[in-house]
Residue, then its C-alpha position, 0 to 999 in steps of 0.5 A: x032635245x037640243x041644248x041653247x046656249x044663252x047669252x045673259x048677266x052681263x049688263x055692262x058689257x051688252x051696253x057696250x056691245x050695243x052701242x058698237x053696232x054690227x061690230x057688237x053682233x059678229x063678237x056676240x056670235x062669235x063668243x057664242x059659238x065658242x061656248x057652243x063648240x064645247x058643249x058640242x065636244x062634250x056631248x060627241x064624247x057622250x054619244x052612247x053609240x059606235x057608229x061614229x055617223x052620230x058623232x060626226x054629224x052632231x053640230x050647232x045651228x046659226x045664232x038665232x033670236x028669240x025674245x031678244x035673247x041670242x042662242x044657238x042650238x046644239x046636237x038635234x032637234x026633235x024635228x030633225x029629220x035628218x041622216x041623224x035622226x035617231x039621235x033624238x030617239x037616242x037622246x029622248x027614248x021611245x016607247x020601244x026603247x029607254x033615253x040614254x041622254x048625252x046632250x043634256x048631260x053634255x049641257x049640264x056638266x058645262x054650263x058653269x063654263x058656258x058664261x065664264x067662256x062667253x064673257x072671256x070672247x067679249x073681253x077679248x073681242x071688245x079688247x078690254 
């Protein structure tokens, strides 16, 4: 399961950033890559394996749009056929093998912080 990241509730300042053009785009992505990069953290922290391989390779994907909302992806995806691959079995289990899920978890245990974390970038990015 990858984790999203999304951007909403905050009317005024989307207004603002709108009407600052690309300016608005680079600051909304960059407030949502630092709210990412902590739940990134979280769930390397989560990471009920000792390899360290998991660890290290965990990431967030490129801002992505979907249905007009901005949101990055945390940890994998389960497509990911990557060298981390079974960070998904990890994650979601298998018939052979119970989940033992560390990026919903991570997810959870920040998303209090996730919009505090976007609007706090905003601000500072806007300067307001």
């Amino acid at each position: 399961m990858s984790v999203e990241v999304n951007l909403f509730g905050m009317d005024e300042l989307m207004k603002k950033l709108e009407e600052m053009g690309n300016k608005a785009g680079r600051i909304q992505n960059n407030a949502l890559k630092t709210a990412a990069e902590t739940v990134l953290e979280s769930a390397k922290d989560k990471v009920p394996v000792d390899t360290g391989k998991l660890k290290d390779t965990l990431g967030i994907s490129k801002v992505k749009t979907k249905d007009g909302a901005k949101y990055i992806e945390v940890g994998i995806t389960k497509g990911d056929n990557s060298d981390i691959y079974y960070g998904k079995f990890i994650e979601w289990g298998t018939s052979q093998r119970p989940a033992t899920p560390y990026l919903q978890p991570a997810y959870e245990e920040n998303i209090k912080n996730i919009n505090e974390i976007i609007k706090q970038e905003l601000k500072e990015g806007l300067g307001i």
